[in-house]
py3Dmol code that shows the C-alpha trace and the ligand (Angstrom):
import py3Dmol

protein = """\
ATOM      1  CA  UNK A   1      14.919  -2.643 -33.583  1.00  0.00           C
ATOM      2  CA  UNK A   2      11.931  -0.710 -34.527  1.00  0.00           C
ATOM      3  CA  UNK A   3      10.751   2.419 -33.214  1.00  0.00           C
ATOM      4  CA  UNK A   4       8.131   3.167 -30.764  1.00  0.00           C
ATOM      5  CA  UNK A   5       5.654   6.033 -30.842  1.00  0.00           C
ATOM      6  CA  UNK A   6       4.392   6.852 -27.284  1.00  0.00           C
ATOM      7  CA  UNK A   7       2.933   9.790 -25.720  1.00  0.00           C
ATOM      8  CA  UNK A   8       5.190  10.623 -22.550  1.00  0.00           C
ATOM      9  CA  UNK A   9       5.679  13.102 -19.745  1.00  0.00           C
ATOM     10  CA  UNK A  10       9.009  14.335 -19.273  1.00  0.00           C
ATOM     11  CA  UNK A  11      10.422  13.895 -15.746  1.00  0.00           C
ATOM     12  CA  UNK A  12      13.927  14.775 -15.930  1.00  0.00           C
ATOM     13  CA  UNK A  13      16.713  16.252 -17.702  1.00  0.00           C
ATOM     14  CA  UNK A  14      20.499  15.786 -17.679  1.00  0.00           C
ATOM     15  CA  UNK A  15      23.725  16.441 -19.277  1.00  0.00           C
ATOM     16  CA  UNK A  16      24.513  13.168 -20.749  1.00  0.00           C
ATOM     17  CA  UNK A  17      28.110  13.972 -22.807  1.00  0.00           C
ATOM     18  CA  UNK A  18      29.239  17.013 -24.419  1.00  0.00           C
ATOM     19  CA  UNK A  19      26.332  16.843 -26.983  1.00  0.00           C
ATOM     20  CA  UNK A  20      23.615  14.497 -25.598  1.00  0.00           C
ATOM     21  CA  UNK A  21      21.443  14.814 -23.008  1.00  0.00           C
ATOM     22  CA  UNK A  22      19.907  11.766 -20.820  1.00  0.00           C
ATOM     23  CA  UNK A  23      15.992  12.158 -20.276  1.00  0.00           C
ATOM     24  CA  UNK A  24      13.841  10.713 -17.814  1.00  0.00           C
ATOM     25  CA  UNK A  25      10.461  10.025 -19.438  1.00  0.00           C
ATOM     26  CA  UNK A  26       6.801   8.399 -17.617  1.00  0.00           C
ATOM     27  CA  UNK A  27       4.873   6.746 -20.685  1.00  0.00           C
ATOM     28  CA  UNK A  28       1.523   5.080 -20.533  1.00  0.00           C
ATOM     29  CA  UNK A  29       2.784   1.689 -21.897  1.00  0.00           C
ATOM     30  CA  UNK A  30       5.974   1.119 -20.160  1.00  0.00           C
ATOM     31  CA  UNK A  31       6.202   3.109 -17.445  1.00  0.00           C
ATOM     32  CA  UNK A  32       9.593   5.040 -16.831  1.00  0.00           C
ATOM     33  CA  UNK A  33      11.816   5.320 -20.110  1.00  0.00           C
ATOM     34  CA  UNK A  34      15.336   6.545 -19.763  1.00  0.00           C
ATOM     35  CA  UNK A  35      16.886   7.480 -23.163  1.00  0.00           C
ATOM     36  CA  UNK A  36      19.357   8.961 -24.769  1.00  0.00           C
ATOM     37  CA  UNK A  37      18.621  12.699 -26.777  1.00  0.00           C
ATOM     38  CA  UNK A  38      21.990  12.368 -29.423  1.00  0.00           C
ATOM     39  CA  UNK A  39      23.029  16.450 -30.270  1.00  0.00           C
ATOM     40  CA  UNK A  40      20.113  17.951 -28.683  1.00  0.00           C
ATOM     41  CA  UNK A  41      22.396  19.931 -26.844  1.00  0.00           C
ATOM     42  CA  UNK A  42      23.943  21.526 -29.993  1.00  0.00           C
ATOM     43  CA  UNK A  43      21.049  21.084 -32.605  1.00  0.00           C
ATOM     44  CA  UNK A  44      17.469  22.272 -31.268  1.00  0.00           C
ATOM     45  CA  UNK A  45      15.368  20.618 -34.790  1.00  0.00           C
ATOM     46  CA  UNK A  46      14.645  16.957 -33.527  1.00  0.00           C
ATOM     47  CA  UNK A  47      13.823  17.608 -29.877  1.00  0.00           C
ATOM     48  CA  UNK A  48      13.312  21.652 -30.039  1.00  0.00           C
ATOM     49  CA  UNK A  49      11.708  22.572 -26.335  1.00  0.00           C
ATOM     50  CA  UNK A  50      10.582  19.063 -25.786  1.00  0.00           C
ATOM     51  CA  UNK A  51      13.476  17.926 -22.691  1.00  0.00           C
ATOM     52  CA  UNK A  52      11.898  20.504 -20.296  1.00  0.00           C
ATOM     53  CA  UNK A  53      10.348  18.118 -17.051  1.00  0.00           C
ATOM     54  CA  UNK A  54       6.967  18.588 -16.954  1.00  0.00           C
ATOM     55  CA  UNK A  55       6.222  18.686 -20.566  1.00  0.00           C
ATOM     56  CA  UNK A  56       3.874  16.231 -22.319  1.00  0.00           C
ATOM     57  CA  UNK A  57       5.211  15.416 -25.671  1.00  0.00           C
ATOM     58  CA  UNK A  58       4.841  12.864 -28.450  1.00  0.00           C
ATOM     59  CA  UNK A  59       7.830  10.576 -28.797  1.00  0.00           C
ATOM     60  CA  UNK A  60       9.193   8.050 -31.245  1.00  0.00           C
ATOM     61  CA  UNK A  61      12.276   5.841 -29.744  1.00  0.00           C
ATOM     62  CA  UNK A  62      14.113   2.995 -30.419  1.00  0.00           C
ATOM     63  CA  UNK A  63      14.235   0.447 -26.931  1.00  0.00           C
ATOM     64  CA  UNK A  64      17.772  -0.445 -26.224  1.00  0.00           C
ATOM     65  CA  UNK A  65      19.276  -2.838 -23.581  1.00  0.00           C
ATOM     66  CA  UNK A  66      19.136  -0.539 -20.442  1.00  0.00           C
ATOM     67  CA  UNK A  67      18.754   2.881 -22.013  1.00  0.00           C
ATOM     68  CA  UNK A  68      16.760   3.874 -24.999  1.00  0.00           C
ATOM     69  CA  UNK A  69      17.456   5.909 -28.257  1.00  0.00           C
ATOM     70  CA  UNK A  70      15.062   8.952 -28.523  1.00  0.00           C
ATOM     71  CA  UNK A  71      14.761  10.094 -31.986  1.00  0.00           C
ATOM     72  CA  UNK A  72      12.226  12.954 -32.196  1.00  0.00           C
ATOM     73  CA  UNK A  73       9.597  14.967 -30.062  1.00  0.00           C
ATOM     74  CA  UNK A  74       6.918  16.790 -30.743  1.00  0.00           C
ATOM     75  CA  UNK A  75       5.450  19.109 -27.801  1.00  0.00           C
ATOM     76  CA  UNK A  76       1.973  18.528 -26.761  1.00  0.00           C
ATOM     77  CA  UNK A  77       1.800  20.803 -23.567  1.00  0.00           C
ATOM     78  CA  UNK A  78       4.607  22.617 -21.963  1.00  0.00           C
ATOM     79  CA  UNK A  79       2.375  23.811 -19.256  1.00  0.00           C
ATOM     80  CA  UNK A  80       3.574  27.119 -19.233  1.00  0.00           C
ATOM     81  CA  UNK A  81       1.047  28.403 -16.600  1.00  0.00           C
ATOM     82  CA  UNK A  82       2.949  25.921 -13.973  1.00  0.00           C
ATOM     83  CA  UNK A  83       6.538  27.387 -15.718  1.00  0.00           C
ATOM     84  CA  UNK A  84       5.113  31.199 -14.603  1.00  0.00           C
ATOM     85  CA  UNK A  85       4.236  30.640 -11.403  1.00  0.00           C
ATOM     86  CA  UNK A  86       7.093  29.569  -9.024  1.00  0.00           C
ATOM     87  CA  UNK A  87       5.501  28.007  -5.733  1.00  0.00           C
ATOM     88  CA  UNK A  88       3.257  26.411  -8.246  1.00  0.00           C
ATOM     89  CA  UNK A  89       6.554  25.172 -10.449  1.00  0.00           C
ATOM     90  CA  UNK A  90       8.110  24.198  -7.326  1.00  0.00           C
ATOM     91  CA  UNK A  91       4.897  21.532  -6.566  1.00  0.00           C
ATOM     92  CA  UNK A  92       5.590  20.211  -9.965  1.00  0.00           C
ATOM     93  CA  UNK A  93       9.307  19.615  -9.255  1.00  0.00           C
ATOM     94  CA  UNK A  94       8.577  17.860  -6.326  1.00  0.00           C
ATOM     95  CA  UNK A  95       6.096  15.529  -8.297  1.00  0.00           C
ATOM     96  CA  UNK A  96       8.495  14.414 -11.201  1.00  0.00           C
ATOM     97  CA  UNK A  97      11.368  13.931  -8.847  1.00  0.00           C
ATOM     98  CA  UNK A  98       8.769  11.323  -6.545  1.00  0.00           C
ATOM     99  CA  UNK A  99       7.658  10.288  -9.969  1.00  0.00           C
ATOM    100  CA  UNK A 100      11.130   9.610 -11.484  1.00  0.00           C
ATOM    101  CA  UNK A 101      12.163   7.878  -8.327  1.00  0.00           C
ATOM    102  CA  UNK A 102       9.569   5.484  -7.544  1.00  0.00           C
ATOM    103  CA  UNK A 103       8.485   4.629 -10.468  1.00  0.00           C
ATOM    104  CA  UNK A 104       9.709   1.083 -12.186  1.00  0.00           C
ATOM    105  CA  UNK A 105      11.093   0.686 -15.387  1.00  0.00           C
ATOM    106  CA  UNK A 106       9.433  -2.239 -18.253  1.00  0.00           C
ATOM    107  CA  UNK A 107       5.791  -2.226 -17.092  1.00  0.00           C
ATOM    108  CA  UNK A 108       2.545  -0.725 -18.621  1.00  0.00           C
ATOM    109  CA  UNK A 109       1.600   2.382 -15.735  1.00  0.00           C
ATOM    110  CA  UNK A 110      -1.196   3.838 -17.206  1.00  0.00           C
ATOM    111  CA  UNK A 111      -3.508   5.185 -14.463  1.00  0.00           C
ATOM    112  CA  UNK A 112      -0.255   6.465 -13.356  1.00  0.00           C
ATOM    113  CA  UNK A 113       0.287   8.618 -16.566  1.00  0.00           C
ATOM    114  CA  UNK A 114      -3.009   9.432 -16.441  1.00  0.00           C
ATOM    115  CA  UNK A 115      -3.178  10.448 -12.818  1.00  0.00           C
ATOM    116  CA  UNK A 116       0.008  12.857 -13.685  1.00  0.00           C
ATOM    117  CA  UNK A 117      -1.351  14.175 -16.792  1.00  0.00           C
ATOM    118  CA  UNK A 118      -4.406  15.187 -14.903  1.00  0.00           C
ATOM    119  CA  UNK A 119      -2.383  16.669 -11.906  1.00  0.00           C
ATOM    120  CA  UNK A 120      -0.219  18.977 -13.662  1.00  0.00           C
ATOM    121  CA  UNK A 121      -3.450  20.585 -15.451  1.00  0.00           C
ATOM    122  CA  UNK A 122      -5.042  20.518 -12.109  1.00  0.00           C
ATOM    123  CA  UNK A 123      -1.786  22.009 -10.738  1.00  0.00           C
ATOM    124  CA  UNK A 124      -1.258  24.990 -12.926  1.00  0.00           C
ATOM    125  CA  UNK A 125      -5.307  25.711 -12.664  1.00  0.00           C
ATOM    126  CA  UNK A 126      -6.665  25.369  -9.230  1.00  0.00           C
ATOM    127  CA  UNK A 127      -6.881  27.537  -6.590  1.00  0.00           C
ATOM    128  CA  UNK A 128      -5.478  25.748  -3.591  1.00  0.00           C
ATOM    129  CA  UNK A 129      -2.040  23.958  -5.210  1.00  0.00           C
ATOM    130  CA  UNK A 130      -1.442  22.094  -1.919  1.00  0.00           C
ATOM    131  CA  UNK A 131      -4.572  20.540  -2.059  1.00  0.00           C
ATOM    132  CA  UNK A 132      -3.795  19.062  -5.368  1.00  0.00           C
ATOM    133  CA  UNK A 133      -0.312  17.792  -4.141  1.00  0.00           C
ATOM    134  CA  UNK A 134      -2.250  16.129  -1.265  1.00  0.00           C
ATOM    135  CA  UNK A 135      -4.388  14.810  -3.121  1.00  0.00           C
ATOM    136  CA  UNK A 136      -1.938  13.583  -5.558  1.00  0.00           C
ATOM    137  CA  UNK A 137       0.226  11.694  -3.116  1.00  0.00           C
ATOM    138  CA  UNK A 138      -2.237   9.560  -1.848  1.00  0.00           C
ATOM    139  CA  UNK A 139      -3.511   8.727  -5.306  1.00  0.00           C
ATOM    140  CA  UNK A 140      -0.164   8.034  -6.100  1.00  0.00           C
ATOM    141  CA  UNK A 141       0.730   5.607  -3.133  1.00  0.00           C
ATOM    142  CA  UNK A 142      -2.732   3.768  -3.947  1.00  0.00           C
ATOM    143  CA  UNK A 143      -1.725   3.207  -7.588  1.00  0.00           C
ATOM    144  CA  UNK A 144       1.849   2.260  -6.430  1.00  0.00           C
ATOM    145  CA  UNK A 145       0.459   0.022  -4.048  1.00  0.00           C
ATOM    146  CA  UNK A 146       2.189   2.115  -1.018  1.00  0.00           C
ATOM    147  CA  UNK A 147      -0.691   3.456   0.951  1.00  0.00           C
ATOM    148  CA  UNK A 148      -1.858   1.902   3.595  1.00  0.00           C
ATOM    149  CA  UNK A 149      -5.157   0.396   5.276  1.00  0.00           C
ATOM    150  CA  UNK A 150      -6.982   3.572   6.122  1.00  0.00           C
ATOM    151  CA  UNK A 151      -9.664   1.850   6.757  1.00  0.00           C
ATOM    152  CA  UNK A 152      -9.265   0.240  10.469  1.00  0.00           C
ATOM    153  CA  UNK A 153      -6.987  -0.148  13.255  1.00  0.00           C
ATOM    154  CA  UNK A 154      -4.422  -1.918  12.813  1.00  0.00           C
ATOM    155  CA  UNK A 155      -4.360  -3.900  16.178  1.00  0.00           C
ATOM    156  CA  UNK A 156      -8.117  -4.106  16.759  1.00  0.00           C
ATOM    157  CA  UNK A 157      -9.222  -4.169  13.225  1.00  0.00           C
ATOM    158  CA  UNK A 158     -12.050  -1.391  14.442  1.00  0.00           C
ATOM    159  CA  UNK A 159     -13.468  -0.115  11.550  1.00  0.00           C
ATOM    160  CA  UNK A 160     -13.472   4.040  11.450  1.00  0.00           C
ATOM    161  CA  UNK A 161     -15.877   5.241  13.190  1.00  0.00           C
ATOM    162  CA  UNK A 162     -16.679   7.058  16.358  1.00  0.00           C
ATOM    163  CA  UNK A 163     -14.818  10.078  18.129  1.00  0.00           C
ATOM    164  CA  UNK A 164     -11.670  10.959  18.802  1.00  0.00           C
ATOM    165  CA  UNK A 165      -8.578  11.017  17.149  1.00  0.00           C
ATOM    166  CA  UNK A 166      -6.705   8.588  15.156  1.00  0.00           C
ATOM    167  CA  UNK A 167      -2.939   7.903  14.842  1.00  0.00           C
ATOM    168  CA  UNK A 168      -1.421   7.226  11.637  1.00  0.00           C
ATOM    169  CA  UNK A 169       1.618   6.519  13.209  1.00  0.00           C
ATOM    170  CA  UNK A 170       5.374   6.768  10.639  1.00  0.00           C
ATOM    171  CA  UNK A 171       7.666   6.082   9.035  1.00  0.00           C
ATOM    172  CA  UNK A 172       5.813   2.138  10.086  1.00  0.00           C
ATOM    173  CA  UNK A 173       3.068   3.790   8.341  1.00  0.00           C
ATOM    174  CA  UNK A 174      -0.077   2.107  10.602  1.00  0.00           C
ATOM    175  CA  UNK A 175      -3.253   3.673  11.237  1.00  0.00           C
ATOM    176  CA  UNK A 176      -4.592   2.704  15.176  1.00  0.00           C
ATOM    177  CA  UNK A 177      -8.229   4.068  16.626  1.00  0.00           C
ATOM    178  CA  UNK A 178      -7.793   6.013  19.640  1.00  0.00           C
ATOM    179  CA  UNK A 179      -8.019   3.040  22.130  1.00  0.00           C
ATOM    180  CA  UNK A 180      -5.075   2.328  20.821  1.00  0.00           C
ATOM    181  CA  UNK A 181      -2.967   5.084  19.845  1.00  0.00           C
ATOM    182  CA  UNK A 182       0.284   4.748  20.694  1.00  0.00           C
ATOM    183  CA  UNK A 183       3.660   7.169  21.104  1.00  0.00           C
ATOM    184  CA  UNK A 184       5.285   6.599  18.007  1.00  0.00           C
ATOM    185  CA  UNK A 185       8.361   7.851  16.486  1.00  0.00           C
ATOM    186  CA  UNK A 186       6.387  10.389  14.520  1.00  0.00           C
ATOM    187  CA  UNK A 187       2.233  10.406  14.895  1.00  0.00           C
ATOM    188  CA  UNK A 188      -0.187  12.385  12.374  1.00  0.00           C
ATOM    189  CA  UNK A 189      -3.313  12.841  13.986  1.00  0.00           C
ATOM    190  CA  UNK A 190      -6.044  12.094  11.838  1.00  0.00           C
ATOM    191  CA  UNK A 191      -9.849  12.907  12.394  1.00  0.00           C
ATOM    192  CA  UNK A 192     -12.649  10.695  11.143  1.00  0.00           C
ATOM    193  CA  UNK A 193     -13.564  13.358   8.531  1.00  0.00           C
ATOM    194  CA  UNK A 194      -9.823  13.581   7.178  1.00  0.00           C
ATOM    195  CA  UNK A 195      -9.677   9.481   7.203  1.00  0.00           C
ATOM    196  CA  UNK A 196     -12.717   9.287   5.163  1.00  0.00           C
ATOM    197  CA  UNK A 197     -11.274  11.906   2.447  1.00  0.00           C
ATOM    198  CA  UNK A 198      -7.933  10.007   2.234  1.00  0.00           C
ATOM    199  CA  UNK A 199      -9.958   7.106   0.871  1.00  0.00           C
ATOM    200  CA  UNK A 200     -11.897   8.954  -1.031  1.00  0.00           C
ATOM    201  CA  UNK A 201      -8.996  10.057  -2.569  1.00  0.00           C
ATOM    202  CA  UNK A 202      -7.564   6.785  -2.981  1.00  0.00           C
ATOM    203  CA  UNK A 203     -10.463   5.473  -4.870  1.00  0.00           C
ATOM    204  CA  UNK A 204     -12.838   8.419  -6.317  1.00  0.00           C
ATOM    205  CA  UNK A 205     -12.426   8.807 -10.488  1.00  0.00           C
ATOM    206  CA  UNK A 206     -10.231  10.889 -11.802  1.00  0.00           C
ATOM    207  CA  UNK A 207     -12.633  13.121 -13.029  1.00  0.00           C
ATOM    208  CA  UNK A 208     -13.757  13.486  -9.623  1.00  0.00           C
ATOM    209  CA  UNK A 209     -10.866  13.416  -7.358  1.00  0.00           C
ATOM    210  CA  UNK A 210     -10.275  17.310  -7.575  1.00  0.00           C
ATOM    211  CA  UNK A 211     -13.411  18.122  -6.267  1.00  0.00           C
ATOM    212  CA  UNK A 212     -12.401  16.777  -2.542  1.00  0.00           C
ATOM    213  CA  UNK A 213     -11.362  19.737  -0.363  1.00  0.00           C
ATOM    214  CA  UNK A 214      -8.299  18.615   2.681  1.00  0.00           C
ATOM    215  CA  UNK A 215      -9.242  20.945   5.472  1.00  0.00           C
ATOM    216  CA  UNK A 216      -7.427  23.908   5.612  1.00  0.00           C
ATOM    217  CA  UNK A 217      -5.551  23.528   9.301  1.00  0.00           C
ATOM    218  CA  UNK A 218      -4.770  19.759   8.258  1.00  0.00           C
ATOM    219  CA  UNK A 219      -2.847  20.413   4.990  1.00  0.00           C
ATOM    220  CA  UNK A 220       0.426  21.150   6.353  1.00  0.00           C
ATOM    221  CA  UNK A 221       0.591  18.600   8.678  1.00  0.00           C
ATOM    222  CA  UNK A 222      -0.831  15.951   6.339  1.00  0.00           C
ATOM    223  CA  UNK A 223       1.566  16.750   3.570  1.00  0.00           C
ATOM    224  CA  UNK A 224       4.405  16.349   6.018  1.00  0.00           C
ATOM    225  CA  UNK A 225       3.459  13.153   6.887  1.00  0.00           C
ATOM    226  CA  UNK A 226       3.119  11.894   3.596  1.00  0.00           C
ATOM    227  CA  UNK A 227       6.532  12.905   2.149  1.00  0.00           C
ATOM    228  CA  UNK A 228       7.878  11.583   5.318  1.00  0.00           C
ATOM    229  CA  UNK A 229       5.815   7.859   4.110  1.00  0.00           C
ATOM    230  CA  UNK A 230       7.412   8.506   0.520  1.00  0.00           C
ATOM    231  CA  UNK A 231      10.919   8.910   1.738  1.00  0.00           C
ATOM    232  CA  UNK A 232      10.248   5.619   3.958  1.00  0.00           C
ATOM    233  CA  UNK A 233       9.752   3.636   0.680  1.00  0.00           C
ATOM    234  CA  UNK A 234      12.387   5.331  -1.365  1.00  0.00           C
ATOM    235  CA  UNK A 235      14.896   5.622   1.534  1.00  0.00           C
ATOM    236  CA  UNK A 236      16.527   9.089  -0.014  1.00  0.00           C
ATOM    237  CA  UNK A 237      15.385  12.662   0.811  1.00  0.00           C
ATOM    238  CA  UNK A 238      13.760  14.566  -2.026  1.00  0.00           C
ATOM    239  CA  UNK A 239      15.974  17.025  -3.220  1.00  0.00           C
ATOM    240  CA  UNK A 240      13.414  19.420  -4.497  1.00  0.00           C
ATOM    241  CA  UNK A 241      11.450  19.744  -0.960  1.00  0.00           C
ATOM    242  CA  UNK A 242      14.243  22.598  -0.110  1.00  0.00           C
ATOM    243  CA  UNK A 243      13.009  24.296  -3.170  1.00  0.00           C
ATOM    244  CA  UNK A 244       9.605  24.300  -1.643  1.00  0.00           C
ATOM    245  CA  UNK A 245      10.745  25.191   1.851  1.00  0.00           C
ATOM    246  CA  UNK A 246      11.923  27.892   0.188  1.00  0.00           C
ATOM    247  CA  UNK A 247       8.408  29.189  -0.830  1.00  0.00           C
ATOM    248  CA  UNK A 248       6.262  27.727   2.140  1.00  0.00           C
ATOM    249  CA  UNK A 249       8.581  29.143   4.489  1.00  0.00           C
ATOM    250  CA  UNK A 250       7.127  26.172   6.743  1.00  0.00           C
ATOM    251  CA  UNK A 251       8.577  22.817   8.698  1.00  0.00           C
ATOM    252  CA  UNK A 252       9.399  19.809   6.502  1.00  0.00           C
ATOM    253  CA  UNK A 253       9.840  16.165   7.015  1.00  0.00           C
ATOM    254  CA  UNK A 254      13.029  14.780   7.985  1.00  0.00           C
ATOM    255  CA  UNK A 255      15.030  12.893   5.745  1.00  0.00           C
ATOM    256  CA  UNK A 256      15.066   8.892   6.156  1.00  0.00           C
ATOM    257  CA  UNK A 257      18.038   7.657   8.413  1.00  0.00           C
ATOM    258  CA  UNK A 258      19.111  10.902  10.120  1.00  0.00           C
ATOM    259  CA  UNK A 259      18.476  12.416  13.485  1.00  0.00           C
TER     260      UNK A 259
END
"""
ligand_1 = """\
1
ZN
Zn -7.737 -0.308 17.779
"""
view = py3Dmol.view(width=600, height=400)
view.addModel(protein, "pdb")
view.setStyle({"model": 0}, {"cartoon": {"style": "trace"}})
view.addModel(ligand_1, "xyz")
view.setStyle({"model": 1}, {"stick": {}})
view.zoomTo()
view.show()
């Protein structure tokens, strides 16, 4: 079969055999590529510091039934700013393993590459790092077709408007206007201001999507609630959100199916 060039962000690494090693791969054309790296355990030459997740590379494989044959790499960005900086790193982590997880294998994901590309820039560079995970999840739930209607009540159809607070009530994931909030097993309460920003979020350009600002008090709670809204959909806990525990020293969500 012939060989495929492709740009591609690496998501995840693994022992594979003795020599090999199995990498995880989002591309722009085909969304996630799992393939095969033969000796790049023993020789360095074809795939040199290309297998670390997070880096952008160039790649040229060979598509096989169910896994594919990588053949060389060439690094385009191993984002060492995010590699320095460990809370930072850990945000990144967290990304590739949602990434790697949710993401289907076979079909063309571009604005998905190119809302990751643009998140680990945005990651290693801004400021406020949380804000950018925020602001990634929702983006990434839109594109994936996971977020849902933040734009009225779910029972009354009440567009948002008005005081008071709204429930965006999980893991059922729907949003109800304060007439009808509800106990649920787990409510976020979201203010008009925050609503507005999450579809902002969902829909602003790329180019323009950093610029939106989460309130500070609201970020914690907010990127609870949407982990807890990823795990619904994937059904397994994210394995990297103890690494992040570890450097927000803060609450996180509960895994799916326990407690
Ligand atoms: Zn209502």
């Amino acid at each position: 079969m012939k060989a495929v060039d492709t740009e591609a962000i690496v998501l995840r690494t693994a022992a594979y055999s003795e020599a090999d090693r199995l990498v995880t791969y989002l591309t722009p054309a085909v969304g996630k590529l799992v393939g095969i790296a033969r000796n790049a355990r023993s020789s360095r030459k074809r795939f040199g510091h290309c297998l670390e997740p997070c880096s952008r590379v160039t790649l040229t494989y060979k598509p096989g039934t169910g896994l594919a044959w990588l053949e060389r790499s060439q690094l385009l960005d191993a984002h060492l700013a995010l590699r320095e900086d460990l809370p930072r790193w850990s945000y990144a982590a967290l990304i590739t393993e949602i990434l790697a997880e949710m993401t289907p294998e076979g079909d063309a994901q571009e604005p998905l590459y190119l809302l990751t590309r643009s998140t680990l820039e945005q990651l290693a560079s801004d400021p406020d790092p949380l804000n950018v995970v925020i602001l990634f999840l929702v983006r990434f739930m839109r594109t994936m077709g996971h977020l849902p209607d933040f734009q009225q009540c779910r029972v009354c159809r009440a567009p948002l408007a008005g005081q008071g607070q709204w429930i965006w009530q999980l893991p059922e994931g729907r949003l109800l206007c304060p007439a009808h909030r509800a106990n649920g097993s787990s409510p976020l309460e979201l203010d008009l201001g925050t609503l507005l920003l999450l579809n902002q979020a969902a829909q602003l350009p790329l180019t323009r999507l950093w610029r939106l600002r989460v309130r500070k008090d609201r970020r914690q709670a907010l990127r609870r609630a949407l982990l807890e809204w990823v795990m619904a959909q994937t059904h397994r806990p994210l394995k990297t959100l103890k690494v992040v525990a570890q450097f927000e020293r803060l609450p996180q969500p509960d895994p799916p199916g326990i407690g």
